[in-house]
C-alpha positions in Angstrom: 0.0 0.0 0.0 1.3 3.7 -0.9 1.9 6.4 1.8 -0.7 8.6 2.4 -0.5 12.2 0.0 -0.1 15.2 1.6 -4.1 16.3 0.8 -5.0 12.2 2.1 -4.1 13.2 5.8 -5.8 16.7 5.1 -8.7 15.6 4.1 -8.7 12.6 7.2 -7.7 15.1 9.7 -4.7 14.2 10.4 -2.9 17.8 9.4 -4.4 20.8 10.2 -5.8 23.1 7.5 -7.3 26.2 7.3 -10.9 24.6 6.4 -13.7 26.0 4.7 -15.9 23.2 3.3 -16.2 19.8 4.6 -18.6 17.4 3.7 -18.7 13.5 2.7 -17.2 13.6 -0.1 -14.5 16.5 -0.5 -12.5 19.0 2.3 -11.3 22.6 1.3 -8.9 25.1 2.3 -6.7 27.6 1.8 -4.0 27.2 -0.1 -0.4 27.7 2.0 1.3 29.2 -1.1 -1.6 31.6 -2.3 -1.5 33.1 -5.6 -4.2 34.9 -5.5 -5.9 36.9 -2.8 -8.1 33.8 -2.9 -6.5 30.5 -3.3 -8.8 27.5 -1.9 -8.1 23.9 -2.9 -10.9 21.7 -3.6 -10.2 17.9 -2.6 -12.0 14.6 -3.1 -11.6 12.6 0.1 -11.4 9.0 -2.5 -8.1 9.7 -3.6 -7.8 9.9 -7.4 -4.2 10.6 -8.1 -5.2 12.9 -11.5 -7.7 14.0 -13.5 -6.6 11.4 -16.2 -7.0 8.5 -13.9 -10.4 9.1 -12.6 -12.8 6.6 -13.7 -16.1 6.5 -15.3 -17.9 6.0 -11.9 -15.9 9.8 -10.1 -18.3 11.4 -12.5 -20.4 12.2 -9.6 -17.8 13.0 -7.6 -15.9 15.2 -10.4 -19.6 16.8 -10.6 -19.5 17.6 -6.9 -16.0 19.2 -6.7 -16.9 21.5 -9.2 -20.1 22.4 -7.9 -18.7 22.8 -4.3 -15.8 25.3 -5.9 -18.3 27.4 -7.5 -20.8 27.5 -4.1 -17.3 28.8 -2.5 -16.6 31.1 -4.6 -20.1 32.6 -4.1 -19.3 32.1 -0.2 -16.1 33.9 -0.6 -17.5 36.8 -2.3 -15.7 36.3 -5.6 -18.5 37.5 -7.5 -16.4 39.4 -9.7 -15.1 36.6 -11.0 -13.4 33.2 -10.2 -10.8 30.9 -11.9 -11.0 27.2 -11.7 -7.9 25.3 -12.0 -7.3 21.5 -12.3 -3.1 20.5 -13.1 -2.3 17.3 -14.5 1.5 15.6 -14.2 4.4 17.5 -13.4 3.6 19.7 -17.2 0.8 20.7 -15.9 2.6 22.1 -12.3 0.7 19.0 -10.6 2.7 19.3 -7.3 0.8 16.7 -5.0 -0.8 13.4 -6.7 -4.4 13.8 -5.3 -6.7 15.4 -7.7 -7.6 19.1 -6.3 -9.4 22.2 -7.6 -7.6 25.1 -7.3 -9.9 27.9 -6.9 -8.2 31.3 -7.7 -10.0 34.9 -7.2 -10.0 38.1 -5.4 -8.2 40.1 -8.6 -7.7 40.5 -12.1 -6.3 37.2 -13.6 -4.4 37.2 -16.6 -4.3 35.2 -19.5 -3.0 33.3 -20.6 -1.9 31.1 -17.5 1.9 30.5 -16.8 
């Protein structure tokens, strides 16, 4: 069996994080390295390594942590406008290999990304 990730003992309380969702399926906080004035990280408690590993039946779930980023960003007063954020493999600046949404707001973002 593989160690547990980084967001695997955050989302099992095992490290402290600055919470502000938790529910069944997915924990979120903020971000320790913000790049924006809000940073939250979205993450599924099952833990899917990547976005192009997850498996027909996380549709629900993939469903969910989208839905739960965009009821934060409403929470967090980001009605201005909101960036949604998923990295894939070390290409895609995928630092931890648990799926997350990063939810980015609180300024002007440019684009294009990176």
């Amino acid at each position: 069996m593989s160690a547990k990730t980084l967001f695997q003992r955050i989302a099992d309380g095992e490290i402290p994080a600055k919470l502000v969702h938790s529910d069944d399926l997915c924990v979120a906080f903020h971000d320790i390295a913000p790049q924006a004035p809000v940073h939250v990280l979205v993450v599924p408690r099952k833990p899917i390594p990547r976005l192009g590993q997850a498996a027909e039946l996380d549709q629900a779930l993939l469903g969910h942590l989208l839905l739960t980023a965009g009821k934060l960003a409403r929470d967090l007063g980001l009605a201005n406008g909101f960036r949604v954020v998923i990295n894939h493999g070390r290409d895609g600046g995928e630092s931890v290999p648990h799926l997350h949404v990063h939810l980015l707001g609180g300024r002007a973002l440019a684009w294009p990304p990176g």
